[in-house]
SEMAR-48422 format. One record per atom (N, C-alpha, C): residue in one letter; x, y, z. Coordinates in steps of 0.001 Angstrom, whole numbers, plus 500000, padded with zeros to 6 digits. Atoms other than C-alpha are relative to their C-alpha. Layout:
<recs>
AXYZ/...
</recs>
This chain:
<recs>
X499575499349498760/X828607498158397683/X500440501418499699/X500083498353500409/X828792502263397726/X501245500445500603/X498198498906499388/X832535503941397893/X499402500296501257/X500268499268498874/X833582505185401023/X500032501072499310/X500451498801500744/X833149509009400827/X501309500535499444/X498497499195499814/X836988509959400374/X499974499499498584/X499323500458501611/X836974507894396846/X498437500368499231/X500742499548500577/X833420509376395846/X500288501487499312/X500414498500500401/X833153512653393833/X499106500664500035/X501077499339499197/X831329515290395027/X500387501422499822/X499790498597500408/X831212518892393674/X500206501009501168/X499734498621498821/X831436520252397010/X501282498965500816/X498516500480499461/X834681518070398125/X500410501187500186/X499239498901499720/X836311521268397742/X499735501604500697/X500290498523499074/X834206523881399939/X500134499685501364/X499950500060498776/X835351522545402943/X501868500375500010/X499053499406500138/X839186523361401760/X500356501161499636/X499846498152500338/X840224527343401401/X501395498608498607/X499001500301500607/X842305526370397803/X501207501152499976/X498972499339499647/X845996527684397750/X499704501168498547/X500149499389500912/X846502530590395387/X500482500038498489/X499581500490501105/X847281531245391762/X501607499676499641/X498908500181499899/X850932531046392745/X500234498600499569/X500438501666499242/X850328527340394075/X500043499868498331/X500143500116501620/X848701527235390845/X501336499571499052/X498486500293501213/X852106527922388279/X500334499004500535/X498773501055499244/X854128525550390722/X498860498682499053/X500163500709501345/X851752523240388890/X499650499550498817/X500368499592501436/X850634523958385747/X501454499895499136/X498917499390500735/X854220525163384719/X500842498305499910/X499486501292500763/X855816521502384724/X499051498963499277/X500908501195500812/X852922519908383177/X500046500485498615/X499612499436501269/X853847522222380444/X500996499543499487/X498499500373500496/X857174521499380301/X500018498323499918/X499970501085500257/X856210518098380405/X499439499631498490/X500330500583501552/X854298518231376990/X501003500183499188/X498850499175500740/X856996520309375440/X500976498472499975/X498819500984500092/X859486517183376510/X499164498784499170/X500881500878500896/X856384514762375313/X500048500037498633/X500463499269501621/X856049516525371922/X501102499518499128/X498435500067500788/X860158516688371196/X500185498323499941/X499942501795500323/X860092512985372244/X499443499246498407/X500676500350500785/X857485512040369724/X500500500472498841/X499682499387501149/X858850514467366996/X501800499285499411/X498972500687500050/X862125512742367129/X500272498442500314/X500132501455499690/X861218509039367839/X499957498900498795/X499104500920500839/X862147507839364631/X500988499324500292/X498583500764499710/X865379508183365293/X500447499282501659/X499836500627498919/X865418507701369060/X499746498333500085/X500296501382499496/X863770504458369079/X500920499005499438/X498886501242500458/X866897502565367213/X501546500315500372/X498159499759498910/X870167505157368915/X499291499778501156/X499711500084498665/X868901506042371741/X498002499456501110/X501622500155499461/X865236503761373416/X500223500590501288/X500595499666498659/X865619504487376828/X499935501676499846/X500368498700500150/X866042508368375976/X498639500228499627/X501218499719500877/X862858507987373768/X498740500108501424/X500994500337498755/X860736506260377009/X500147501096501578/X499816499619498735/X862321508963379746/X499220501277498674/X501100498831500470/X860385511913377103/X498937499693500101/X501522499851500218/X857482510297376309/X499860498412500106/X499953501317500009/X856597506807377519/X498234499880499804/X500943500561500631/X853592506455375497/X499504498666499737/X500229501147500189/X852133503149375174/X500517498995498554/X499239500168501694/X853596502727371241/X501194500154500344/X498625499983499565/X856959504007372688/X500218498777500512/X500623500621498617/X856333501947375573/X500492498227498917/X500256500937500834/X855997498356373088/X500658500154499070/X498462500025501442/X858859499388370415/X500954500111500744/X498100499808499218/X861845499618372924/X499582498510500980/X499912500969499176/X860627496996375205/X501295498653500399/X498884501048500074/X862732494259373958/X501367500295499814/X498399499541499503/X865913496659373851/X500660500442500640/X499680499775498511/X865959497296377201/X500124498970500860/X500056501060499206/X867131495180380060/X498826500460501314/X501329499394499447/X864605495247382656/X500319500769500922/X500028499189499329/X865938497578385165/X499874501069499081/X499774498664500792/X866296500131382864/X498232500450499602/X501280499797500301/X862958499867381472/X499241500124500672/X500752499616499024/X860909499865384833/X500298501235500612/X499742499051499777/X862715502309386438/X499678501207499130/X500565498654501134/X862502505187383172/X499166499807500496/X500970499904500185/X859506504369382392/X498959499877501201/X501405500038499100/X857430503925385670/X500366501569500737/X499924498760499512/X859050507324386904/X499341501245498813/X500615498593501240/X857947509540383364/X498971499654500586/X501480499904500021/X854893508119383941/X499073500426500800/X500754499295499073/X854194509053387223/X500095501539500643/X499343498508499410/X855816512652387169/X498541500960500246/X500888499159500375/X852314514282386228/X499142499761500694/X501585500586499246/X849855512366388017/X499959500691501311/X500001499033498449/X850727514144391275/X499212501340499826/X500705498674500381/X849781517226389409/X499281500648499657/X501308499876500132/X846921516574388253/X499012499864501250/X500971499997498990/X845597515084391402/X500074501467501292/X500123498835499116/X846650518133393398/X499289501152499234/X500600498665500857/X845052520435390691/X498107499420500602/X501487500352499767/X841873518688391323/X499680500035501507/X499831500426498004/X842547517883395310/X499350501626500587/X500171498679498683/X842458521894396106/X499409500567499220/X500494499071500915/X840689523281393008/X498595499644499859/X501428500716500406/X837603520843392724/X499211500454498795/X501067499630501245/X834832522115390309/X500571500589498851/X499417499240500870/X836563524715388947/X501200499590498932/X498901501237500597/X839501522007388184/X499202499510498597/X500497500728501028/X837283520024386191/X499152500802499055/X501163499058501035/X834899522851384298/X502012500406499360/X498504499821501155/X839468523755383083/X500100498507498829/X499913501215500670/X839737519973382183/X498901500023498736/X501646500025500907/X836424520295380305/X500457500814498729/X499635499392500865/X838002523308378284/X500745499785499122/X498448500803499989/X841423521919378079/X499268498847498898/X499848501413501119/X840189518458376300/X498474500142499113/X501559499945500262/X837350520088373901/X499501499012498965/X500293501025500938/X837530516855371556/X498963499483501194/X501067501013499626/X835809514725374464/X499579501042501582/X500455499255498835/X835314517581377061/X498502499782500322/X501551500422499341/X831297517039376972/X499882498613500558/X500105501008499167/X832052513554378168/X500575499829501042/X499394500165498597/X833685514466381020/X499130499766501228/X500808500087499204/X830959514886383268/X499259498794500157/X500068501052500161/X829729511756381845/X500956499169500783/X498842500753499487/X833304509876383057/X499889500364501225/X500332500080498327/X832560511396386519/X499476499577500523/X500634501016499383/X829992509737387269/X500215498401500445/X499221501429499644/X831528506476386676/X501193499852500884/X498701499893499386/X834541507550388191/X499284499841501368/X500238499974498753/X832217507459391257/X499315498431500461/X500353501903499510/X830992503588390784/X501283499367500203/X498902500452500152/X834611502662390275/X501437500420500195/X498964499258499928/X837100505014391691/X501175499101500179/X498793500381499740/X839797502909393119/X500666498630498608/X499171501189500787/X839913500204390160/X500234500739498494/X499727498997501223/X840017503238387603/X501646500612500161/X498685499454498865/X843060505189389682/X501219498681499529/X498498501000500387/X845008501403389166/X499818499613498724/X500011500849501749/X843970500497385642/X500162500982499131/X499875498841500951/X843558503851383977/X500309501386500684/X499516498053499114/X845663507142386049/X500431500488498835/X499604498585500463/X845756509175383309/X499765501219500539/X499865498317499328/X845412513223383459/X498849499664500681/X501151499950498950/X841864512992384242/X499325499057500725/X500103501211499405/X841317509941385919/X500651500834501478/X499145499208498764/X844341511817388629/X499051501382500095/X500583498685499629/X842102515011388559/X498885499316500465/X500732500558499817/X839319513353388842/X500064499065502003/X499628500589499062/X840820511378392155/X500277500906500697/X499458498964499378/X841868514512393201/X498663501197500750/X501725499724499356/X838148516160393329/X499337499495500366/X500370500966498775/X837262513533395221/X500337499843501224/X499509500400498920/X838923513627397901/X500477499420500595/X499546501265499957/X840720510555397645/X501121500319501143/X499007500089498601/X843412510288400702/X501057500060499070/X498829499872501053/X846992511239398815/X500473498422500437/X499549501185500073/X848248507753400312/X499329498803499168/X500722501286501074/X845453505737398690/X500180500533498246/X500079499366501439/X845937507839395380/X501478499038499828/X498694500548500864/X849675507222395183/X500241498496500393/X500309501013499958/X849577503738396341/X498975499206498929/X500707500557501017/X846824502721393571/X500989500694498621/X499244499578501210/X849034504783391388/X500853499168499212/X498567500310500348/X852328503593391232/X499621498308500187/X500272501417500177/X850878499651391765/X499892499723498690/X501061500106501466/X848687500184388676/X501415500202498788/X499473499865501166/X851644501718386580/X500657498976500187/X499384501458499938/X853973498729387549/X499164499166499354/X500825500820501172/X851420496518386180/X499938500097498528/X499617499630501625/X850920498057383161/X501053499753499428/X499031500320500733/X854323497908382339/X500377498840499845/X500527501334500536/X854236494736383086/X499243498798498875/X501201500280501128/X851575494059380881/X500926499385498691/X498914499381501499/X853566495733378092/X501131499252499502/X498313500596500033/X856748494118378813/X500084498406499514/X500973501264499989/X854863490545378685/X499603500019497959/X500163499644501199/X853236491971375506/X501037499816498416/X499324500033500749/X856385492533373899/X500540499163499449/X499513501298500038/X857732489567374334/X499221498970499260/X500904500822500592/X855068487631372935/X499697500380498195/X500171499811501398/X854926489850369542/X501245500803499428/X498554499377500272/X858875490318369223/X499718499903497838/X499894500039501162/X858629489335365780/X499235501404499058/X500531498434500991/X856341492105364241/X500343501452500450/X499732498442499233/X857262494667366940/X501441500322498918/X499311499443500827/X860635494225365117/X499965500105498592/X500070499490501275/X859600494626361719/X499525501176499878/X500494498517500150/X857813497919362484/X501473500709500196/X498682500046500145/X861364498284363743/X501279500567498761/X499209500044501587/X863043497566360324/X499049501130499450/X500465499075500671/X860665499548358879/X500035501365500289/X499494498295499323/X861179503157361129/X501411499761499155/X497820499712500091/X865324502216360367/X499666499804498485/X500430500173501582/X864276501673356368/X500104501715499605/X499974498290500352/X862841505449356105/X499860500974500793/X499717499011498770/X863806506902359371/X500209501512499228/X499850498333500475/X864783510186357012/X498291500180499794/X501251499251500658/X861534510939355344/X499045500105501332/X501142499994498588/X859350509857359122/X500435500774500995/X499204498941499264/X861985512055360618/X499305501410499738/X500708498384500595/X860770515135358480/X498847500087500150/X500875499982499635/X857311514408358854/X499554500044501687/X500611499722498450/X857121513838362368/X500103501008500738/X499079498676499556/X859287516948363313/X499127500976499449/X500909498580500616/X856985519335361023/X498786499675500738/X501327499921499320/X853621517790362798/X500080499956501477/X500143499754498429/X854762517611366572/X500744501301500219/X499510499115499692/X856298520619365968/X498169501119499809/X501429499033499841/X852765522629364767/X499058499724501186/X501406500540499410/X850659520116367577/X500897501000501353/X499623499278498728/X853524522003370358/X499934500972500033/X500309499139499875/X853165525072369257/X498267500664500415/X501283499448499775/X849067525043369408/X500066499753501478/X500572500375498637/X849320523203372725/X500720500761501115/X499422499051499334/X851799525885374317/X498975501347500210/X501269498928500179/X849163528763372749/X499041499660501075/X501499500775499288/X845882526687374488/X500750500009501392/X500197500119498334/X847798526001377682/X500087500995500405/X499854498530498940/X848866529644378735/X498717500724499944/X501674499298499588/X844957530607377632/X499738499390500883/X500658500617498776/X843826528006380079/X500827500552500647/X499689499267498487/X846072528682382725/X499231501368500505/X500435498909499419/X844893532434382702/X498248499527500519/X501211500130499857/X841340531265382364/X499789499195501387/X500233500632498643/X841667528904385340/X500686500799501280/X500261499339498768/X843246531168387585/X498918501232500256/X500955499058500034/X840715534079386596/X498951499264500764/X501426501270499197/X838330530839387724/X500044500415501258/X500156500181498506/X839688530382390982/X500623501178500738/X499917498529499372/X840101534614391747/X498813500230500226/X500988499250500152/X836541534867390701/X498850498953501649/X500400501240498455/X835498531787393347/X500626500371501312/X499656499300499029/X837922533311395821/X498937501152500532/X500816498651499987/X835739536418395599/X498668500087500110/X501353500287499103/X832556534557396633/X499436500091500824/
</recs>
């Protein structure tokens, strides 16, 4: 049975919207920055977080590894709440980057992720046999951009959103429970040589935040130069 048209992608979704300008733009670009920056410090310090402080660790960076090492030292409000709010801070921001930017959105995304950027166009297509069970099983960045150059209705977006991440954590939480025993020996083992994984992790999420601060303020310029030079069509 063939999507309706609102959850199809379609390179011209976005010539029937005038997109807002590069202002619009910063408003969101600029916390998706500040969101890696808090991602990065999370990760670079999640030695020690994950045995003082888990729920601090899961409100930086609720990574799926985060995500499955604190599980069981959280009670469960604590742990749904954090973690289903980090997770959905970004997804808004992607799908509005894609919602009013369309093409030009995704030829940034393309730049932005140049490990699997040639398979993006690839993942669009599918994204168009399977939009709404992608959106609840997998809303990452481009999955939400992706939903967003589609044209997806913002109520059906955040509604498949925020279902899907509840689940997941679910999942996870389920997960944990079932492999308490080794989760806490990885456990014992961070609190063993928390110094030395301390120094290492801190020297490599500290070089991966500095490249990914460099790369994002080139993209940004490059994507609003995009959508000045598309204005100017």
């Amino acid at each position: 049975m063939d999507l309706p048209d609102s959850a199809v992608v379609s390179t011209g979704t976005s010539e029937h919207r005038t997109p807002p300008g590069r202002h619009t733009l910063k408003l969101l670009v600029v916390p998706i920055v500040g969101l890696i920056i808090i991602s990065n410090v999370g990760d670079a310090l999640a030695p020690k977080l994950v045995e003082d402080n888990p729920l601090l660790l899961i409100a930086m960076n609720s990574r799926n590894r985060n995500l499955i090492l604190v599980t069981n030292q959280l009670d469960a409000d604590s742990y749904y709440v954090v973690a289903t709010v980090r997770l959905l801070l970004s997804d808004p921001l992607f799908f509005l980057i894609g919602y009013w930017y369309g093409d030009t959105a995704l030829t940034w995304m393309e730049t932005r992720t140049k490990s699997y950027g040639s398979m993006l166009r690839q993942w669009e297509r599918g994204f168009q046999k399977a939009a709404y069970p992608l959106v609840f099983i997998a809303p990452n960045n481009v999955i939400c951009l992706f939903a967003g150059a589609a044209g997806m209705s913002i109520p059906t977006f955040l509604t498949l959103n925020v279902t899907g991440t509840i689940a997941r954590l679910y999942l996870i939480r389920r997960l944990g429970e079932a492999f308490e025993r080794p989760i806490n020996e990885v456990l014992d083992f961070i609190a063993r040589y928390r110094a030395p994984l301390l120094v290492v992790s801190i020297t490599f999420f500290t070089i991966v935040m500095v490249r990914e601060l460099r790369q994002s303020t080139e993209e940004l310029e490059a994507l609003e130069d995009a959508i000045d030079d598309e204005a100017q069509e």
